[in-house]
DOGU-839382 format. One record per atom (N, C-alpha, C): residue in three letters; y, x, z. Coordinates in steps of 0.02 Angstrom, whole numbers, plus 50000, padded with zeros to 5 digits. Atoms other than C-alpha are relative to their C-alpha. Layout:
N
 code    c2    c1    c3
  ALA     Y     X     Z
...
END
This chain:
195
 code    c2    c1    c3
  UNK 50043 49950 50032
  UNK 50211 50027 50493
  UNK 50025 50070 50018
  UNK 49985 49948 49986
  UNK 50216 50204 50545
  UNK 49995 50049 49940
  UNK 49988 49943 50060
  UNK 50277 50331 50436
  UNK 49937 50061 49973
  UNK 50057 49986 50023
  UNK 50139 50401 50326
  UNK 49981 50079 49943
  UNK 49998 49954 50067
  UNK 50186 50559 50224
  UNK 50088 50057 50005
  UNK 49914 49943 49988
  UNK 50340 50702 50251
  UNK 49981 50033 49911
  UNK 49984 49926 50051
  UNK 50347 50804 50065
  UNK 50023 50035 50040
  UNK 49987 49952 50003
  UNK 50347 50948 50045
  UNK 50050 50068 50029
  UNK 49928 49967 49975
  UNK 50524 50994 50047
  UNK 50037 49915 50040
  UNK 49960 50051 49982
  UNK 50602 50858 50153
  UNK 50040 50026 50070
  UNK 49939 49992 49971
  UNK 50773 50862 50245
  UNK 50015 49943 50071
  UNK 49980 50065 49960
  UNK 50826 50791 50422
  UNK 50089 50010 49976
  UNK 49942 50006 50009
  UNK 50980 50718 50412
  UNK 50054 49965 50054
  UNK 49978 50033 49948
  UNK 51086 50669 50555
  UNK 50059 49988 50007
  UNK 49937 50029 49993
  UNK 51225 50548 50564
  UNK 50066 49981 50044
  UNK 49960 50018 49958
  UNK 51381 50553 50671
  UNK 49977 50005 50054
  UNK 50003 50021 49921
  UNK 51311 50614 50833
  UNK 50042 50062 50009
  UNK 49942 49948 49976
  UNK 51497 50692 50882
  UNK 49996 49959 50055
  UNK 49933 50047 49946
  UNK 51598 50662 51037
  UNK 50009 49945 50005
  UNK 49978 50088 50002
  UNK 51684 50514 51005
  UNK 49947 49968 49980
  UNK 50060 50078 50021
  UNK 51530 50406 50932
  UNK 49931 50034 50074
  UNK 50046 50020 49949
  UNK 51396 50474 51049
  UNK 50005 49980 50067
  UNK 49972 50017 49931
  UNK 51500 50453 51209
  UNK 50029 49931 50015
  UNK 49984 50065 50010
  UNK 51516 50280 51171
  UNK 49984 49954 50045
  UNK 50040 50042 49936
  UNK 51459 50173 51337
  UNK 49996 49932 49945
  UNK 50033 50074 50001
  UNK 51434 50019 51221
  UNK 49934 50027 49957
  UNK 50052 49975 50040
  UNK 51292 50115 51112
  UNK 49946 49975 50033
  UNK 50063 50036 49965
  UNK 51136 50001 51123
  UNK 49934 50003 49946
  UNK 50020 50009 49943
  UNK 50980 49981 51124
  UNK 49997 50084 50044
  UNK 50024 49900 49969
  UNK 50962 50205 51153
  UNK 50063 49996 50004
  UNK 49919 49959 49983
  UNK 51115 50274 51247
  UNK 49976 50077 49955
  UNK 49997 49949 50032
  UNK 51189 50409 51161
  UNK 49957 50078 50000
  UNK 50036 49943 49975
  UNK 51113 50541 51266
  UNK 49926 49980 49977
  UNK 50072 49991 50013
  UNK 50933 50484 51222
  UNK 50000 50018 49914
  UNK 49988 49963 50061
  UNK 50984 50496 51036
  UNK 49983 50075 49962
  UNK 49975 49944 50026
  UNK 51037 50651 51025
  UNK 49951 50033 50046
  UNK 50060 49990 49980
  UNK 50886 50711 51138
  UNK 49943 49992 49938
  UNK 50063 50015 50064
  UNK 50751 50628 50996
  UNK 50033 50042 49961
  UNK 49969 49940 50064
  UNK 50874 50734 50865
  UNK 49986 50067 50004
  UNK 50010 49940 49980
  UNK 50869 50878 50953
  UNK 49934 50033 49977
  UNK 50092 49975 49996
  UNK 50665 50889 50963
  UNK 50011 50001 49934
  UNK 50001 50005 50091
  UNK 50683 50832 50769
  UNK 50036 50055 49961
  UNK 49960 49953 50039
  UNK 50797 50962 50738
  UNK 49969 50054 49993
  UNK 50026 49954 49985
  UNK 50694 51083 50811
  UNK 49943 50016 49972
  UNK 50048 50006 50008
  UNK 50546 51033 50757
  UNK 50033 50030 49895
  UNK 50000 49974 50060
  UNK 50618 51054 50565
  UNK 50019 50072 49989
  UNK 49992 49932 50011
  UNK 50684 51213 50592
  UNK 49978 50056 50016
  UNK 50070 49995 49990
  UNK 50527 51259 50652
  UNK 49962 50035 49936
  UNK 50045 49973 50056
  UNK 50451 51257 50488
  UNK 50056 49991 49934
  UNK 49969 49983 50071
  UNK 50603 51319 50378
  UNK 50025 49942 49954
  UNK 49959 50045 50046
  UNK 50667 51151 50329
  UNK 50079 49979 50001
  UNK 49937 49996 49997
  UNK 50835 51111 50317
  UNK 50033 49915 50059
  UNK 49957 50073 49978
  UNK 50948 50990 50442
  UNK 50059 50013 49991
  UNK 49937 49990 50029
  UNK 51086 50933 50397
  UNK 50051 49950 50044
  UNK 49939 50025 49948
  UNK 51235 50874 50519
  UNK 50044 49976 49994
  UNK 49941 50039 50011
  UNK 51333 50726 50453
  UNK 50076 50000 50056
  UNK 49940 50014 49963
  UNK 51516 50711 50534
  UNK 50037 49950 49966
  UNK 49957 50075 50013
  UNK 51642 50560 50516
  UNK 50064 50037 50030
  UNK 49924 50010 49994
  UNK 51824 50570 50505
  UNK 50046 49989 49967
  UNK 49945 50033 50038
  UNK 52001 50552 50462
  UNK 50068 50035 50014
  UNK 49942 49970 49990
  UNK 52165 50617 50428
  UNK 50041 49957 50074
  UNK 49959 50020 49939
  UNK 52289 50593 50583
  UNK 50058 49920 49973
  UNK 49962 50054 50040
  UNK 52395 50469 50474
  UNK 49962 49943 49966
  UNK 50054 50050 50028
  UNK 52245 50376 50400
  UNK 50020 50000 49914
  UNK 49986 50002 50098
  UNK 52308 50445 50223
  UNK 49921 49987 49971
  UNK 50066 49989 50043
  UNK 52099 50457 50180
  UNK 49963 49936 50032
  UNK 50029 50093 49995
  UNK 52055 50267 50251
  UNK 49979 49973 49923
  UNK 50004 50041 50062
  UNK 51960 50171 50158
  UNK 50036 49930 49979
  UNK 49978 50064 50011
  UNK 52055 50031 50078
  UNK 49975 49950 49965
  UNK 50035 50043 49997
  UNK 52010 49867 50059
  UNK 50017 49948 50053
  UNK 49979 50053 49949
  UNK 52053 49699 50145
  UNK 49913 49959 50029
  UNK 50043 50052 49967
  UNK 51923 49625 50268
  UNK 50021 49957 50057
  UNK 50006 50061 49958
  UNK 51882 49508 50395
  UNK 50004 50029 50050
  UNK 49980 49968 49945
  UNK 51859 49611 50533
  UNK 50031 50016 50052
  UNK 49948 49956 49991
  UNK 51962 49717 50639
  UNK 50029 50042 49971
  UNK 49970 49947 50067
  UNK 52093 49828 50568
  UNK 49981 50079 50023
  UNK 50037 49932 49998
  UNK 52018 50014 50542
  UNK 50049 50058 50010
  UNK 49961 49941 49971
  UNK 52187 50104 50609
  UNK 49949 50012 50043
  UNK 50008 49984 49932
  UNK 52123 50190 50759
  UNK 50042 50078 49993
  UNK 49989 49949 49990
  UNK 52197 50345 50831
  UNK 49933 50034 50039
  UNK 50029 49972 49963
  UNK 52073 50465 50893
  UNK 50024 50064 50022
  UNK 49978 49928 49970
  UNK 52081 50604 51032
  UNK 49983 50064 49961
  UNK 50013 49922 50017
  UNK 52069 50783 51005
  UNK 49931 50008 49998
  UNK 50066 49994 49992
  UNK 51890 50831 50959
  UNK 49932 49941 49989
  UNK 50051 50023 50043
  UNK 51808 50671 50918
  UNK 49971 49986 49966
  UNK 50049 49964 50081
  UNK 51729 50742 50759
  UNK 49973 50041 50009
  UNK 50046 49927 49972
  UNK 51656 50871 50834
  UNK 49927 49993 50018
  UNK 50089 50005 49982
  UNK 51446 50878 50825
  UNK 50007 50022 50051
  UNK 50006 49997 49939
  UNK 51398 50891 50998
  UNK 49975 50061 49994
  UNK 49996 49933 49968
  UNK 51369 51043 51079
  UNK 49901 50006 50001
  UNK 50077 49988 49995
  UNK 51162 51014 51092
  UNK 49977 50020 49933
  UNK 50027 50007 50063
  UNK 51155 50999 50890
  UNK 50044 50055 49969
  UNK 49939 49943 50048
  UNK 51306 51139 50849
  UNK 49956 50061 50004
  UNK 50021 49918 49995
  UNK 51269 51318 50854
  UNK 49957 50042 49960
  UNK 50056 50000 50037
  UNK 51139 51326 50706
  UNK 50028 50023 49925
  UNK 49946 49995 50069
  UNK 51232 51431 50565
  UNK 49955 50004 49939
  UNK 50046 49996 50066
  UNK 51069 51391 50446
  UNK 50010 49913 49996
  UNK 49996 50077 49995
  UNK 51105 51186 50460
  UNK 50067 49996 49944
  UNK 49954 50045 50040
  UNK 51204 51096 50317
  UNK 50038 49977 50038
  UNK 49928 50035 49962
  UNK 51379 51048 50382
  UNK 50021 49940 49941
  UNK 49961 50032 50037
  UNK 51446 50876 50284
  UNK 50050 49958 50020
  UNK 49951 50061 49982
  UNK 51587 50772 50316
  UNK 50024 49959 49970
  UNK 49994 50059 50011
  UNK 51626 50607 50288
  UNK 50053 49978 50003
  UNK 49942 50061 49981
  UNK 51770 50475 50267
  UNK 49985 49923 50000
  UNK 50032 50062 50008
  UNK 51643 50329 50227
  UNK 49966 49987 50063
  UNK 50030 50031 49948
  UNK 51543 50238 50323
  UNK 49909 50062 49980
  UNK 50072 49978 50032
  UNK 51372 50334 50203
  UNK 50024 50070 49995
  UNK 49988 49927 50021
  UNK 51351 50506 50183
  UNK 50000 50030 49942
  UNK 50007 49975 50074
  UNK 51317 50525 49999
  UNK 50079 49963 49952
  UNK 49910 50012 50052
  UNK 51489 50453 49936
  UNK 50065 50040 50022
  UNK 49955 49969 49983
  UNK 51630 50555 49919
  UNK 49969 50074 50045
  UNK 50025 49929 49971
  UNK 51517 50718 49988
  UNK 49951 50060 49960
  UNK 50041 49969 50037
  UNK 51419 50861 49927
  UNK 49921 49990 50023
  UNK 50085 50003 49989
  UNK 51256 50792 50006
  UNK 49957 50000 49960
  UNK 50061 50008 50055
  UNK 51155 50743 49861
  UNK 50004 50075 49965
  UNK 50009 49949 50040
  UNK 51210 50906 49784
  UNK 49950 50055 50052
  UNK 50023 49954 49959
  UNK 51160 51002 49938
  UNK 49906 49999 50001
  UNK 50073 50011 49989
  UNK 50989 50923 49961
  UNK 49957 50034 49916
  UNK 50036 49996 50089
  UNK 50951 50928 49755
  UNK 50003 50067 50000
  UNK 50020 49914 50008
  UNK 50974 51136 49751
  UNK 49968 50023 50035
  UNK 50013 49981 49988
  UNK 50888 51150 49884
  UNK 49898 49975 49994
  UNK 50066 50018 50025
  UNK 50725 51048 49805
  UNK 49990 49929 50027
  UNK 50032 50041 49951
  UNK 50724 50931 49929
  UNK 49990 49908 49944
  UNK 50036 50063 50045
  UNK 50615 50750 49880
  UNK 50021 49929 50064
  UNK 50002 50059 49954
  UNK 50619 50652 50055
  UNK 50058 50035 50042
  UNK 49960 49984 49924
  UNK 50754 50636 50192
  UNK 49968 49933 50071
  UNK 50006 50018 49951
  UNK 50725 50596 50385
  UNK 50056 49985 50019
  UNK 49952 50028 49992
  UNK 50869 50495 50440
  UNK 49998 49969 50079
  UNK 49992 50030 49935
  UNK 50928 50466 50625
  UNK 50082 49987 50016
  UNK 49945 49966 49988
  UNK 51095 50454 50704
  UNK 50028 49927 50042
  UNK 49984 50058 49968
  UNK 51229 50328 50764
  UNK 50066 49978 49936
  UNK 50031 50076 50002
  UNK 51272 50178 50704
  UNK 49962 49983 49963
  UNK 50057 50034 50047
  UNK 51110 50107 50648
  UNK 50000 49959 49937
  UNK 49992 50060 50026
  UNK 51168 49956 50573
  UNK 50066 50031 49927
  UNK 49963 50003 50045
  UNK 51327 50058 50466
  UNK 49998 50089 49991
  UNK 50001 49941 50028
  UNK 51317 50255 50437
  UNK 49929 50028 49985
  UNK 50091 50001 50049
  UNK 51123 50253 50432
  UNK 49978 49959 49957
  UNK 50015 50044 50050
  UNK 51095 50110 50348
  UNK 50036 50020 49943
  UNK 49968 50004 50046
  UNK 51231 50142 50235
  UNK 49962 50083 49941
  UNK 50026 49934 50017
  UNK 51154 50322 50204
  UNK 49919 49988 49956
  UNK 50068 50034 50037
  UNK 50985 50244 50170
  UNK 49992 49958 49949
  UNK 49981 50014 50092
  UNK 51030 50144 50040
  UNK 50008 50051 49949
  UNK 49982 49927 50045
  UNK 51106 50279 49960
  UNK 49964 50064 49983
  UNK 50071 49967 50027
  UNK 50960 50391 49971
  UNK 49949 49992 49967
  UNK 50034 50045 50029
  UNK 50872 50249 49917
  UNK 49994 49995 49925
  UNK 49964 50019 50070
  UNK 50976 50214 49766
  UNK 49984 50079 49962
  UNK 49994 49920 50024
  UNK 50972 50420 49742
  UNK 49922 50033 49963
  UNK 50056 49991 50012
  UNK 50782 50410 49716
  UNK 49955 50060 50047
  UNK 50046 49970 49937
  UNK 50734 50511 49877
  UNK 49971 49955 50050
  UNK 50046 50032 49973
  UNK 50592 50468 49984
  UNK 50027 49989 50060
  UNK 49985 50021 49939
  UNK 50664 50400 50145
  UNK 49944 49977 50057
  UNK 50038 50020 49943
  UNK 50592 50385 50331
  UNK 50049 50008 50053
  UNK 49965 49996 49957
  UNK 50681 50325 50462
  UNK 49996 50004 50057
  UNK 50014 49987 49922
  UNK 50663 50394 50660
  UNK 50044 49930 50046
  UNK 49972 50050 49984
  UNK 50711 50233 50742
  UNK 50012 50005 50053
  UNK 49983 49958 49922
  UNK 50715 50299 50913
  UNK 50034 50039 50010
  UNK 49955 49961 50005
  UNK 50817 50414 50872
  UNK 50071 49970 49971
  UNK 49935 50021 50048
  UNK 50978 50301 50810
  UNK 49996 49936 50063
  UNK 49976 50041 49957
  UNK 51079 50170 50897
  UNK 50054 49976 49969
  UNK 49931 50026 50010
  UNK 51212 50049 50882
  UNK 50034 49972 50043
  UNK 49954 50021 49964
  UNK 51352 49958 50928
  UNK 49999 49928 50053
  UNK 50035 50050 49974
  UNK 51258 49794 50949
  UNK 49925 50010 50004
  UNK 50081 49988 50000
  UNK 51067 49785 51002
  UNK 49983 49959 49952
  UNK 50013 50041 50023
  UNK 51047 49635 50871
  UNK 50000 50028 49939
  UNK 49986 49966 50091
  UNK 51135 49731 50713
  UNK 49939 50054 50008
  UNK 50053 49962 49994
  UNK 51012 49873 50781
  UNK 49943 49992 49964
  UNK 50069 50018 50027
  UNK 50861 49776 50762
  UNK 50000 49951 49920
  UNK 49987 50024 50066
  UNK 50912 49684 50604
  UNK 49989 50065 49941
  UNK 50016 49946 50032
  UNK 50915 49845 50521
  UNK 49940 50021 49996
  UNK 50074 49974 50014
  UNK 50763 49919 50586
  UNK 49958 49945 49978
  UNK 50054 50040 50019
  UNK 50666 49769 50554
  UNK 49997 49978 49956
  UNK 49987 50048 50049
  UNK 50737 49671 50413
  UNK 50010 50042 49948
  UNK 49961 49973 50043
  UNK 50827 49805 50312
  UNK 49941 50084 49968
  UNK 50015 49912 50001
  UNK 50757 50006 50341
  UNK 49901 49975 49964
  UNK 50054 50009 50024
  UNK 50548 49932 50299
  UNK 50002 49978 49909
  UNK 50004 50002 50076
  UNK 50629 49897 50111
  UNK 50024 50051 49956
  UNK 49991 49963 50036
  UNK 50699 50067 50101
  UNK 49980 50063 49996
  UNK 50049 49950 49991
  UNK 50567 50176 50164
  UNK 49944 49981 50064
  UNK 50012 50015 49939
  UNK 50476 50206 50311
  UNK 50005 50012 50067
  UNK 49985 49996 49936
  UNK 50499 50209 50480
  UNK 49948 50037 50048
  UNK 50068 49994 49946
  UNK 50414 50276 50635
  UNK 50044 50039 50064
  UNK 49970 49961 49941
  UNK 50456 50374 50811
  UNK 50018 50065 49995
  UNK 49996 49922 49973
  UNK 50516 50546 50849
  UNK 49923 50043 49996
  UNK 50091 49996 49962
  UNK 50327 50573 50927
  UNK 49980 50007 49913
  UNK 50049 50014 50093
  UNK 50263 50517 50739
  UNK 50020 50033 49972
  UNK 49956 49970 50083
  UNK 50385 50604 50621
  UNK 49965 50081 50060
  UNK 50011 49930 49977
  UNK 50360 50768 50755
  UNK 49934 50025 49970
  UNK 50065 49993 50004
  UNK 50185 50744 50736
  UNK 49938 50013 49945
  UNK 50041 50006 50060
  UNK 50142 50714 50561
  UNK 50029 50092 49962
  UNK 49999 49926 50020
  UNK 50259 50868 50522
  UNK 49954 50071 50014
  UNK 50045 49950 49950
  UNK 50168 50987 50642
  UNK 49935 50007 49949
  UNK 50080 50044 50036
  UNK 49996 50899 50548
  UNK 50016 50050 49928
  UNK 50009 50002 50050
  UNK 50063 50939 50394
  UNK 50028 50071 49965
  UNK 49964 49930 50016
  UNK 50137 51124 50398
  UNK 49975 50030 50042
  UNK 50031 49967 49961
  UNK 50002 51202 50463
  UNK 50010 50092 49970
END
């Protein structure tokens, strides 16, 4: 189903497209670069008509003092990263009217001032793209979900680590916590709808 309705005041919101996650060669089924291309237009397109985007980041102390703890199954969630991969990319930086938030979760509304940011500024719906589909969008969409804002998710615009968790999300998961649609669509209906 294609996304059917932007409010009023509604917020893009874009997850983790730094350095280190968009330069990722396993990012499937959209390489990073097409991503952050669909974001771009989306970015543009909201700040266009005076709405607000807002530029999730992911990271972590050098020691992993701010890890989340917790025993899983997994792999273990040390990593060291280089210099700079937290850093929003250079296509999406430079915008000193864009919400800056940062993260230590996997979601953007725990442990951040997002919900506060969006709520003073009125906002009802967020547009949600970014990378990984399957765990910092999804996890975000819930949480917007749970928050009682209207969610729509640019699915062309987001990517993951597997093409399978990808489409599990968009298909199985993101149609129970709003709606979905393309770049093209979300550009389109805005344009439509802020005349």
């Amino acid at each position: 189903m294609a996304v059917t309705t932007l409010d009023p005041r509604t917020a893009l919101v874009l997850i983790d497209l730094q350095h280190g996650i968009v330069g990722n060669p396993a990012v499937a089924p959209n390489t990073g670069a097409d991503v952050v291309e669909r974001s771009v237009r989306l970015a543009d397109a909201f700040r266009g008509h005076d709405l607000p985007v807002v530029l999730v980041r992911v990271t972590a102390a050098a020691d992993g003092a701010d890890a989340v703890r917790g025993r899983i199954d997994g792999p273990s969630r040390a990593h060291s990263f280089p210099e700079g991969w937290d850093v929003i990319v250079d296509e999406l930086a430079g915008h000193p009217e864009d919400i800056s938030v940062t993260k230590r979760n996997w979601g953007a509304f725990y442990g951040t001032d997002l919900d506060l940011q969006l709520r003073r500024r009125g906002i009802t719906q967020i547009v949600l793209a970014g990378i990984a589909t399957s765990i910092g969008v999804e996890s975000s969409a819930r949480a917007a979900h749970e928050h009682g804002y209207h969610v729509t998710l640019a699915t062309d615009a987001m990517s993951d680590l597997d093409p399978e968790t990808h489409r599990n999300s968009v298909e199985r998961i993101f149609p129970r916590l709003g709606e979905t649609g393309t770049t093209e669509e979300i550009v389109e209906l805005l344009d439509k709808t802020r005349v």
